[in-house]
DOVO-308387 format. One line per field, with one value per residue (C-alpha): z, y, x; residue in three letters; residue number from 0. Coordinates in Angstrom, 2 decimals, always signed. Layout:
BEGIN
zz: [Z, ...]
yy: [Y, ...]
xx: [X, ...]
vose: [ALA, ...]
loke: [NUM, ...]
//
This chain:
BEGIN
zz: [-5.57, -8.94, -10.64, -14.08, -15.95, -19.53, -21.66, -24.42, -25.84, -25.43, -27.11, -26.50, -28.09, -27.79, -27.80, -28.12, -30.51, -29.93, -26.56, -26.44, -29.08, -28.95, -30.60, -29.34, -27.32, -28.40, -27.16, -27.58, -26.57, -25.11, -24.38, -24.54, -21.07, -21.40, -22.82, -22.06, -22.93, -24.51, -24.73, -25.80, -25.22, -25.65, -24.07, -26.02, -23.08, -19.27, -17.14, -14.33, -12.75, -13.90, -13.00, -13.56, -14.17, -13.01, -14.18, -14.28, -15.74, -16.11, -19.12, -18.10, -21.43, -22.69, -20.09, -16.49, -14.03, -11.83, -8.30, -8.86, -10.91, -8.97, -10.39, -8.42, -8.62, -10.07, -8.71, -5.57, -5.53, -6.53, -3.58, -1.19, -2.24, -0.12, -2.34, -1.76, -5.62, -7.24, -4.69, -6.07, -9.64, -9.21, -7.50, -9.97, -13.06, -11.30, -12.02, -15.77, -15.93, -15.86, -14.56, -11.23, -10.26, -9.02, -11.67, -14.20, -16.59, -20.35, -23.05, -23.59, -20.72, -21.39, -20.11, -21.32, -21.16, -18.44, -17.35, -13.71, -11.59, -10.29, -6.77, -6.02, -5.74, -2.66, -3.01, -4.26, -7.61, -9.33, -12.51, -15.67, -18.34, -17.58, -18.88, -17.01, -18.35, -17.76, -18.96, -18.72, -17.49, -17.65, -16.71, -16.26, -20.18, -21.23, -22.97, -23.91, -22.89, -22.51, -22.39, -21.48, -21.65, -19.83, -18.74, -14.72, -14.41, -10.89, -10.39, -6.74, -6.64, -7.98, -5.36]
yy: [+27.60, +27.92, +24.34, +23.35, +20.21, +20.18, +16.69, +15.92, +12.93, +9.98, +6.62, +3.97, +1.00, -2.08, -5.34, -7.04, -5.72, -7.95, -6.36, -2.49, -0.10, +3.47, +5.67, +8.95, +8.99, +12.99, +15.86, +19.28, +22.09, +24.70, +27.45, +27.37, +26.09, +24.17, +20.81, +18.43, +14.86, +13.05, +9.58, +7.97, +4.21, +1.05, -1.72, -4.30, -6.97, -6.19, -6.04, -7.57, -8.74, -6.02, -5.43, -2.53, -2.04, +1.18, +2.18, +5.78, +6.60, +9.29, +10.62, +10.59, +8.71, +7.40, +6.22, +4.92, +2.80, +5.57, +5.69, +1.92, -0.60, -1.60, -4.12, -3.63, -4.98, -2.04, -3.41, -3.54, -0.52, +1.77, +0.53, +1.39, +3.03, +1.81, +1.62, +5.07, +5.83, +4.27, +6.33, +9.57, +8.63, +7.94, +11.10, +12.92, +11.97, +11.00, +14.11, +14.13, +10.36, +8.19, +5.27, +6.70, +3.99, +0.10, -2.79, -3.81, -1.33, -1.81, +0.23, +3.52, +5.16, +8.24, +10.53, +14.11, +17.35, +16.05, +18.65, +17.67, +20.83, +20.67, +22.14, +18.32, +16.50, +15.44, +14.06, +16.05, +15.85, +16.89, +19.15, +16.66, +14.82, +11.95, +9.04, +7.01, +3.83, +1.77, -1.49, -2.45, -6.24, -7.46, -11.50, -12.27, -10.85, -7.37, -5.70, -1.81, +0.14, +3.90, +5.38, +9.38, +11.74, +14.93, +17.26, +18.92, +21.89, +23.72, +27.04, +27.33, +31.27, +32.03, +32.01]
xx: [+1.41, -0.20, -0.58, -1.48, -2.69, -2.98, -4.06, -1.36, -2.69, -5.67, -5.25, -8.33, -7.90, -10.62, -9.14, -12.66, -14.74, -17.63, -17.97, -16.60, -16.67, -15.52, -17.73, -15.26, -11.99, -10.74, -8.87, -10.75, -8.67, -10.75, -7.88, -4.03, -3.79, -6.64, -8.06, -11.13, -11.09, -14.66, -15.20, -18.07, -17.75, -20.75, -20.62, -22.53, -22.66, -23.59, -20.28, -21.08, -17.36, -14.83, -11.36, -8.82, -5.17, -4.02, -0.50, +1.14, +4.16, +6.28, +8.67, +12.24, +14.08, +10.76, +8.06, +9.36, +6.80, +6.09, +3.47, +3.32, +0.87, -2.28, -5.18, -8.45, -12.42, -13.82, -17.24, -16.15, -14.23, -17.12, -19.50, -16.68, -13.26, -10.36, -7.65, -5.77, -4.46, -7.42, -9.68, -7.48, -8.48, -12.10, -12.41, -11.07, -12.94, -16.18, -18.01, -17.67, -18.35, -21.80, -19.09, -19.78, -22.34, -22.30, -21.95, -23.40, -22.31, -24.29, -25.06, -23.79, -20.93, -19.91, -16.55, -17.43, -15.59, -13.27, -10.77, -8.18, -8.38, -4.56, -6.06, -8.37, -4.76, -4.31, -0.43, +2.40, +3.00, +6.50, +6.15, +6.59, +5.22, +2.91, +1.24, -2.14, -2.72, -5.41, -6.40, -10.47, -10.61, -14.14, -14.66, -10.79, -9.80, -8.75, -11.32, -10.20, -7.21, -7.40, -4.23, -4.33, -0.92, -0.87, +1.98, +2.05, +3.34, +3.83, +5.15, +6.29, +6.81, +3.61, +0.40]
vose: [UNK, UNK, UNK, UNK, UNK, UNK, UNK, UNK, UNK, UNK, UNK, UNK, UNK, UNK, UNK, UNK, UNK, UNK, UNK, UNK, UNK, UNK, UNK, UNK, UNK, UNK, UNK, UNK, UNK, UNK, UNK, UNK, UNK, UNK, UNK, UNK, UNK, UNK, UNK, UNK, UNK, UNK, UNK, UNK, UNK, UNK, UNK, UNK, UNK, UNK, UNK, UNK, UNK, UNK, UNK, UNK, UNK, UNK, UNK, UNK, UNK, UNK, UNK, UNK, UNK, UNK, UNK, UNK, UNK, UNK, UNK, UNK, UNK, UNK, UNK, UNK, UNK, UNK, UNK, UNK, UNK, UNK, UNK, UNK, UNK, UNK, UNK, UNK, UNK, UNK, UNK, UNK, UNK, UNK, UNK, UNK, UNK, UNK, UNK, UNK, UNK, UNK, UNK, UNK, UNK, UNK, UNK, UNK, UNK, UNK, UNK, UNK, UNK, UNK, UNK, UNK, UNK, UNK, UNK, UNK, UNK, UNK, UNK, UNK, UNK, UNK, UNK, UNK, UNK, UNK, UNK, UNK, UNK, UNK, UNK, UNK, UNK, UNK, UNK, UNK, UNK, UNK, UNK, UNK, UNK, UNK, UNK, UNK, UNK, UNK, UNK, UNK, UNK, UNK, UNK, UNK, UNK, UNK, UNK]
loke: [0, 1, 2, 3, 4, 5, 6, 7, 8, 9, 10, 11, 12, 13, 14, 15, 16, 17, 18, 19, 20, 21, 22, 23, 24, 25, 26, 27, 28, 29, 30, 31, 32, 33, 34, 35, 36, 37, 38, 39, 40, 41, 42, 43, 44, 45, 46, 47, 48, 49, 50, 51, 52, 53, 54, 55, 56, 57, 58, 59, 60, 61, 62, 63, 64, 65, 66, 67, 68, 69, 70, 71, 72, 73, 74, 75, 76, 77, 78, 79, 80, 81, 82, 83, 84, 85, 86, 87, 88, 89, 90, 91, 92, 93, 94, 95, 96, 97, 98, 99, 100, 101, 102, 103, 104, 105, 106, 107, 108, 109, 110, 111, 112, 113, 114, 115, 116, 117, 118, 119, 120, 121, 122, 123, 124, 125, 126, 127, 128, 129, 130, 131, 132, 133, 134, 135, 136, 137, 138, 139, 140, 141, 142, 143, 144, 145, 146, 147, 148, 149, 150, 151, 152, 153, 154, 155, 156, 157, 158]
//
């Protein structure tokens, strides 16, 4: 089955200033089929207790809650994954990322030229348009949201 992913849209908005500042979050397409997503993020404070709030969504009459909302330790869950969707997510972007390490995060993180590969999901997937939401919780108060919009597209007759 040929599968493919293609980024629509990235939106990250900092809702503390004084501690996260976006210094990129962009789309570049690279082909017709194909765009990367760069984001270039500080944090001015080390993050030492960090939380996140997963949410994915799909577009059937605007956005529906779709594959469930999940808040994990972040911390915690990069020293040992066991949450099964977050684990999905953090494989897939941990490559292009220098958030693939242990707290504390500080100074400059960095997401660049981050394609999905439709062939490292594990789960079935049904063609669509989707949205990932995610909202950055660092000592109990939302710090950034980073909201990415990408459309799936599986052709089941092609191999």
């Amino acid at each position: 089955m040929a599968a493919t992913v293609k980024f629509t849209n990235a939106v990250c908005e900092t809702k503390n200033k004084t501690w996260v500042t976006f210094d990129r979050c962009r789309l570049r397409a690279i082909n017709r089929n194909k765009t990367v997503l760069n984001v270039d993020l500080n944090f001015l404070h080390p993050v030492h207790t960090a939380d996140l709030n997963f949410r994915m969504q799909k577009k059937a009459n605007g956005y529906k809650p779709w594959l469930g909302e999940y808040t994990v330790d972040f911390c915690a869950l990069m020293r040992k994954s066991n949450h099964p969707v977050i684990k999905i997510l953090i494989g897939v972007f941990k490559d292009f990322s220098t958030l693939n390490h242990t707290c504390p995060y500080v100074g400059k993180q960095i997401l660049r030229d981050f394609y999905w590969d439709p062939t490292d999901l594990t789960v079935p997937l049904p063609s669509g348009e989707y949205a990932v939401l995610l909202t950055w919780i660092f000592d109990k108060k939302p710090q950034f949201v980073t909201k990415v919009y990408f459309t799936f597209h599986q052709d089941i007759f092609k191999d």
